[in-house]
Backbone as a printed PyTorch tensor [residue, N CA C, xyz], in Angstrom:
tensor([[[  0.8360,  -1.1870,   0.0000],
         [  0.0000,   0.0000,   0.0000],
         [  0.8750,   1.2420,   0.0000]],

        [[  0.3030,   2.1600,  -0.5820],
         [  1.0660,   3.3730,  -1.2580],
         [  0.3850,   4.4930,  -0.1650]],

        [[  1.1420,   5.2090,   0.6390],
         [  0.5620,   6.4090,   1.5370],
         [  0.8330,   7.8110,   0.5680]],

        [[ -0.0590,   8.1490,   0.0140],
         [  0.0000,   9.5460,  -0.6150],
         [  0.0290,  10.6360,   0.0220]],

        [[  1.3190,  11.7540,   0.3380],
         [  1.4850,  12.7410,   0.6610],
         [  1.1770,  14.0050,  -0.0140]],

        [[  1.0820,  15.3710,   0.4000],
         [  1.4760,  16.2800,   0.0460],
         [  2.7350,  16.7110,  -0.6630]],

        [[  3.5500,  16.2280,  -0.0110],
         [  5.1290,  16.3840,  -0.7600],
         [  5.4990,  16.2080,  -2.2480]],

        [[  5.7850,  17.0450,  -2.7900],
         [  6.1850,  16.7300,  -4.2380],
         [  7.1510,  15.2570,  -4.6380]],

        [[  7.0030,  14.5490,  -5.4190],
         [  8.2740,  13.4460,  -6.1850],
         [  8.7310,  13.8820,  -7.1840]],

        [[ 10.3300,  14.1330,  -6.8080],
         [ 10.7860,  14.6030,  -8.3690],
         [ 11.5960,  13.5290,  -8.6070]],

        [[ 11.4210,  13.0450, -10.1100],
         [ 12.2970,  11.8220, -10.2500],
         [ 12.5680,  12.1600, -11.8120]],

        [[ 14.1250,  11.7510, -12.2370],
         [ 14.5630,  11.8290, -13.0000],
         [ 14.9100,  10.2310, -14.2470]],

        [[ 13.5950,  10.6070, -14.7730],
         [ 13.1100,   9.2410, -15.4510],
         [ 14.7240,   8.7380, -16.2720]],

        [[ 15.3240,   9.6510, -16.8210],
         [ 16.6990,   8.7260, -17.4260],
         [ 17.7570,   8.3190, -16.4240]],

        [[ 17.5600,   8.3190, -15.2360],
         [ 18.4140,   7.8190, -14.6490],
         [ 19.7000,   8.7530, -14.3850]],

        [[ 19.9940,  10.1340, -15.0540],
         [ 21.0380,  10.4060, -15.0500],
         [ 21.2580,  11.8230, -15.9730]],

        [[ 21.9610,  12.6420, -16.1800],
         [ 22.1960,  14.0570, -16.8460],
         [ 22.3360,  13.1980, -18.1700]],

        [[ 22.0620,  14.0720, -19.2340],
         [ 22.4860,  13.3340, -20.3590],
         [ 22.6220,  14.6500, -21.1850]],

        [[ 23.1900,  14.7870, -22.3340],
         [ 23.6870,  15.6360, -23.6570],
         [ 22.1670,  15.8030, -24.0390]],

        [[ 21.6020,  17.3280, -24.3610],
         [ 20.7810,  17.7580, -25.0090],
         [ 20.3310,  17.1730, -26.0280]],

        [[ 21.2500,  16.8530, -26.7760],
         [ 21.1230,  15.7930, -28.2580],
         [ 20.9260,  14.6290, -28.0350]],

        [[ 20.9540,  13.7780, -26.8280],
         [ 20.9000,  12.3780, -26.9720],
         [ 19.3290,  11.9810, -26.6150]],

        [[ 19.0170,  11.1350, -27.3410],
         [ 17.7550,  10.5120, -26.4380],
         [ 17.8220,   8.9500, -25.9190]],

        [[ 18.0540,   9.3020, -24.7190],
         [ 17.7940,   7.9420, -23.8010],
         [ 16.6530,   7.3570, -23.7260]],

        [[ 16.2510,   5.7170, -23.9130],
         [ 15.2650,   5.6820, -23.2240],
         [ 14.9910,   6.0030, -21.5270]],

        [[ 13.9670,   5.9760, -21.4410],
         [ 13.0140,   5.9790, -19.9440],
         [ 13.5580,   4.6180, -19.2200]],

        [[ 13.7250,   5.1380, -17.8920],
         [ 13.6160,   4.0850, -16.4460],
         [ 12.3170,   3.7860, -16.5210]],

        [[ 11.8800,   1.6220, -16.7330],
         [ 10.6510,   1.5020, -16.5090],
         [  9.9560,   2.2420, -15.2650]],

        [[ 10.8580,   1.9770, -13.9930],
         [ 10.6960,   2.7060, -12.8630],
         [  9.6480,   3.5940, -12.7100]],

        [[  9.5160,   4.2460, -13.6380],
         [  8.9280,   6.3960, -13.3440],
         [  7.8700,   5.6080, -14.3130]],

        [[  7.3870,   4.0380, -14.5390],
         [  6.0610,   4.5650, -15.1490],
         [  5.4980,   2.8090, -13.8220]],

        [[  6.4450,   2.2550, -13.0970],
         [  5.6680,   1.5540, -12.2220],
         [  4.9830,   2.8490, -11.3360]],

        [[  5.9290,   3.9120, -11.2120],
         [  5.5240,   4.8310,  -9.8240],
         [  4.2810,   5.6560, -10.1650]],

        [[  4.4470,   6.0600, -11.8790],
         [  3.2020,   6.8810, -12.2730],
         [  1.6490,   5.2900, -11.5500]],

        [[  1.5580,   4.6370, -12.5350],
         [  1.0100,   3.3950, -11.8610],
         [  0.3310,   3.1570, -10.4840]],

        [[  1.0220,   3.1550,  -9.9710],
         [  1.0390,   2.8910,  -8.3660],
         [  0.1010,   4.1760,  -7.5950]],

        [[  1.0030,   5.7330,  -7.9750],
         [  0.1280,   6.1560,  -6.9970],
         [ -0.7660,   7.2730,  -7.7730]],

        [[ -1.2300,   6.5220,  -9.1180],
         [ -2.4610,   6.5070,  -9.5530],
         [ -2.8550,   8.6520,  -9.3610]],

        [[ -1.8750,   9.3580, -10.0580],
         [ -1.9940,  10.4990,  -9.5190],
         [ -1.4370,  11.1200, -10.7570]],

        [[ -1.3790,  12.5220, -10.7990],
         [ -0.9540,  13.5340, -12.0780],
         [  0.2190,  13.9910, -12.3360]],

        [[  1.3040,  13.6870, -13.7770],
         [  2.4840,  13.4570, -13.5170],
         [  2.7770,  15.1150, -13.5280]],

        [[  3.7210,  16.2440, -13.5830],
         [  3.7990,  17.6610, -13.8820],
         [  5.0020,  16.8750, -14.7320]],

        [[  5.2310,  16.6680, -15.6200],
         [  6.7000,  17.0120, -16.4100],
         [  7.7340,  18.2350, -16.6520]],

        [[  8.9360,  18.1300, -16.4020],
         [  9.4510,  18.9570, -16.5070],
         [ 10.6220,  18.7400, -17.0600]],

        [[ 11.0420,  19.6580, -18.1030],
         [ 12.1090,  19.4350, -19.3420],
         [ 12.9360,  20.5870, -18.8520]],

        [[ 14.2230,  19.7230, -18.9040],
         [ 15.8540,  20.9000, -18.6990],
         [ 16.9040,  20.5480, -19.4130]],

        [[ 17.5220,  21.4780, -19.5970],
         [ 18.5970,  21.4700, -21.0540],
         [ 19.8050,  21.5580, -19.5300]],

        [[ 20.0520,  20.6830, -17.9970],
         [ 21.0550,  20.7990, -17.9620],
         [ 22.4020,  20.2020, -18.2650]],

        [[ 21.8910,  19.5280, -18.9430],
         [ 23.5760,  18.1140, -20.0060],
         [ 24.2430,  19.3800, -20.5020]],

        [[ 23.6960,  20.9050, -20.8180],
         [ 24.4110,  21.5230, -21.7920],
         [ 25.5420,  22.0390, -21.1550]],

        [[ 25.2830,  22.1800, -19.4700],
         [ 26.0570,  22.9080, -19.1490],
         [ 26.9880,  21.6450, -18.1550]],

        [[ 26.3200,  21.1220, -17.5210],
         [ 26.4970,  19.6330, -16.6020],
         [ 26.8990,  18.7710, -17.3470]],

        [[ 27.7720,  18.5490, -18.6030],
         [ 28.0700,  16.7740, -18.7540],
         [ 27.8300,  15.5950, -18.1780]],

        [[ 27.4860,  14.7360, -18.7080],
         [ 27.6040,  13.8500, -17.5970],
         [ 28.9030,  12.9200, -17.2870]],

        [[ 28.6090,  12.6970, -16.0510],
         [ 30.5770,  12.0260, -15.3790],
         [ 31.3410,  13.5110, -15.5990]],

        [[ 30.5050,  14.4890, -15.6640],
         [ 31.7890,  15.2620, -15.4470],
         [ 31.6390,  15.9870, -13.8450]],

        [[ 32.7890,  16.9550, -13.3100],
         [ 33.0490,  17.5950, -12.0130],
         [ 33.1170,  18.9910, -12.3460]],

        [[ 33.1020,  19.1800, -14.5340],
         [ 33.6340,  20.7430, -14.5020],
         [ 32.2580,  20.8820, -15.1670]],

        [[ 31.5850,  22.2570, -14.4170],
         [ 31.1040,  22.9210, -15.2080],
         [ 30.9980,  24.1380, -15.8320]],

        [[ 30.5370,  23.8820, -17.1720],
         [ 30.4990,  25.4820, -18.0450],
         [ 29.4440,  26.5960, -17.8670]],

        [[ 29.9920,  27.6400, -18.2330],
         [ 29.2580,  28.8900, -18.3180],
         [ 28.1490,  28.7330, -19.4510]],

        [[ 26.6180,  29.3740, -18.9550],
         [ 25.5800,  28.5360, -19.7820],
         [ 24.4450,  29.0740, -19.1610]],

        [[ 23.5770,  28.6560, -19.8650],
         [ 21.8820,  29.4380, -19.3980],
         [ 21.2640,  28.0740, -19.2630]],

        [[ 21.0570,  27.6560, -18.1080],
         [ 19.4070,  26.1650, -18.1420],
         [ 18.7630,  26.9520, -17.8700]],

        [[ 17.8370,  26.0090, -18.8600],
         [ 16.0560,  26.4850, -18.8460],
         [ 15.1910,  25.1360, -18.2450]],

        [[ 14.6430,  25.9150, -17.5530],
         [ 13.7120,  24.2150, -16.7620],
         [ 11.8430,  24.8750, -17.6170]],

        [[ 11.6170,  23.8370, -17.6320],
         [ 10.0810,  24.0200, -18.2940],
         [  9.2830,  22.9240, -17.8060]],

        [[  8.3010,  23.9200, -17.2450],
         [  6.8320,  22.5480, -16.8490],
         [  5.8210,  22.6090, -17.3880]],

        [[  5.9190,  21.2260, -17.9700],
         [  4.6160,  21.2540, -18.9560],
         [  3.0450,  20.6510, -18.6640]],

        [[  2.7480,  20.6910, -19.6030],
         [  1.1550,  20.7100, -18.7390],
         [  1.1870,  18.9130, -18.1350]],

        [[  0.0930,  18.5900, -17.3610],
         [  0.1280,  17.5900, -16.5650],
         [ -0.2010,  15.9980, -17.7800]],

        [[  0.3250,  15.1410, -17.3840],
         [ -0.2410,  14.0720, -17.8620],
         [ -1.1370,  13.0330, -16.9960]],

        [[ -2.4930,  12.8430, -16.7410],
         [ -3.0200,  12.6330, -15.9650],
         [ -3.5290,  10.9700, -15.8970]],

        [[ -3.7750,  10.4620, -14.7480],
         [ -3.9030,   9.1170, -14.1940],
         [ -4.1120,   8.5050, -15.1360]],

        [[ -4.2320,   7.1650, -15.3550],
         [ -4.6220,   6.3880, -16.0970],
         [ -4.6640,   5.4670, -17.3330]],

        [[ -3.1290,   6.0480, -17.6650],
         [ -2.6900,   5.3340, -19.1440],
         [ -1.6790,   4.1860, -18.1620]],

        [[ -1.4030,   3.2640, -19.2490],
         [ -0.5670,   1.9400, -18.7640],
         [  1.1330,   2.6440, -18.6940]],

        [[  1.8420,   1.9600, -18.0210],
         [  3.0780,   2.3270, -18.2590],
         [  3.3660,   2.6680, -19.1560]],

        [[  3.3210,   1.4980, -20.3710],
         [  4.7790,   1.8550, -21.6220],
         [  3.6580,   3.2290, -21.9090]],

        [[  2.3030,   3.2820, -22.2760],
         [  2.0790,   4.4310, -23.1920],
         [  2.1370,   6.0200, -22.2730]],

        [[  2.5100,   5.7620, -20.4290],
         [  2.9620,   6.7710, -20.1310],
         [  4.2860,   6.6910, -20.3180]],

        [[  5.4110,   6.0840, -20.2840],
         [  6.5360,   6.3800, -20.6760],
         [  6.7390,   7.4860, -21.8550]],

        [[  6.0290,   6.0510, -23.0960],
         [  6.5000,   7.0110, -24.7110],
         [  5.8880,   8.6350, -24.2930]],

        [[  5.0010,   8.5430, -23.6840],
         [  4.0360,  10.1150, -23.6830],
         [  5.0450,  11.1240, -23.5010]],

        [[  5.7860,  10.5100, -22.0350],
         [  6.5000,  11.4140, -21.7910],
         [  7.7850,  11.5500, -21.9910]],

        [[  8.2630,  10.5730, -22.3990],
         [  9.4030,  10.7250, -23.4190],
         [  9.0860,  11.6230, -24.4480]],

        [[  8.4080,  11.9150, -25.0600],
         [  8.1180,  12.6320, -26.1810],
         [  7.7180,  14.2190, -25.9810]],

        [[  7.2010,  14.4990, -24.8530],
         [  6.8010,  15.2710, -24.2210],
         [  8.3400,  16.4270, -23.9560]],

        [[  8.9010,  15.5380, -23.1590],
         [  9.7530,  16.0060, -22.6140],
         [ 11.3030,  16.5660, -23.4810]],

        [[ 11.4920,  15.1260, -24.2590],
         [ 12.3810,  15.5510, -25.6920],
         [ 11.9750,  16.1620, -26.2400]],

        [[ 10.8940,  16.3770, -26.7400],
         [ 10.6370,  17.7470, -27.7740],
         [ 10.6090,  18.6870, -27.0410]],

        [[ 10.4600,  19.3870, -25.6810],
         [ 10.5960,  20.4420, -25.1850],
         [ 12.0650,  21.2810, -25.3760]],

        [[ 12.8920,  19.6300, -24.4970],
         [ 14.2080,  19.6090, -24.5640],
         [ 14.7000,  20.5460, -26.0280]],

        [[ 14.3590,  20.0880, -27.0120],
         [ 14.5620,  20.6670, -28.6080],
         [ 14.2570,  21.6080, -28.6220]],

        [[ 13.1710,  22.4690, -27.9830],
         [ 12.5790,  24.0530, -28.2060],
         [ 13.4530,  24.4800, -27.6120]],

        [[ 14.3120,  24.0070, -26.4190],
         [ 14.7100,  24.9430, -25.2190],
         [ 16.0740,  25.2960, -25.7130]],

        [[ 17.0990,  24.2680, -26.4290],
         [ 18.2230,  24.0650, -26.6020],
         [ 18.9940,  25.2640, -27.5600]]])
C-alpha cells in the first residue's frame, strides 16, 4: 500500500544528466511509480547536459532552462505513459536548446 502525501516526487526518469542531443530511453521505474500512486504526472524538461556533462566535475558557463509542462493525468498503462513522456519532454528539450 502506497501512503499519498502532500510532498512533491521529483524523479529523473533517465536515470542520469544526459547531452541535449541524446535521447535515452526511460527508467521503466517512473512509469511503475506513475502506476502505483495513480496520480498527475507535472513534467518537466531541462537542457542541464548543456552545461552539466555527464561524469563530469567541470562545469560550463551557460543558461538552463527548466520548463513545466502541462500535466499528464492518471490512467494510461506504463509503456504508453513512458512514450508520452518521453516525447513530451524531448521535444521540449529541442525548443529549449
Amino acid at each position: 500500500n502506497i501512503e499519498i502525501s502532500k510532498r512533491p516526487l521529483l524523479i529523473f526518469p533517465q536515470g542520469t544528466r544526459v547531452k541535449v542531443e541524446d535521447r535515452v530511453p526511460f527508467k521503466k521505474g517512473v512509469g511503475r511509480i506513475y502506476e502505483a500512486l495513480n496520480i498527475s504526472c507535472v513534467p518537466i524538461a531541462l537542457n542541464s547536459g548543456k552545461v552539466w556533462p555527464k561524469n563530469g566535475i567541470i562545469k560550463y558557463p551557460g543558461k538552463i532552462t527548466v520548463s513545466f509542462l502541462e500535466p499528464i493525468k492518471p490512467g494510461l498503462n506504463r509503456d504508453e505513459f513512458i512514450k508520452n513522456l518521453e516525447v513530451r519532454i524531448y521535444d521540449e528539450i529541442k525548443n529549449i536548446s
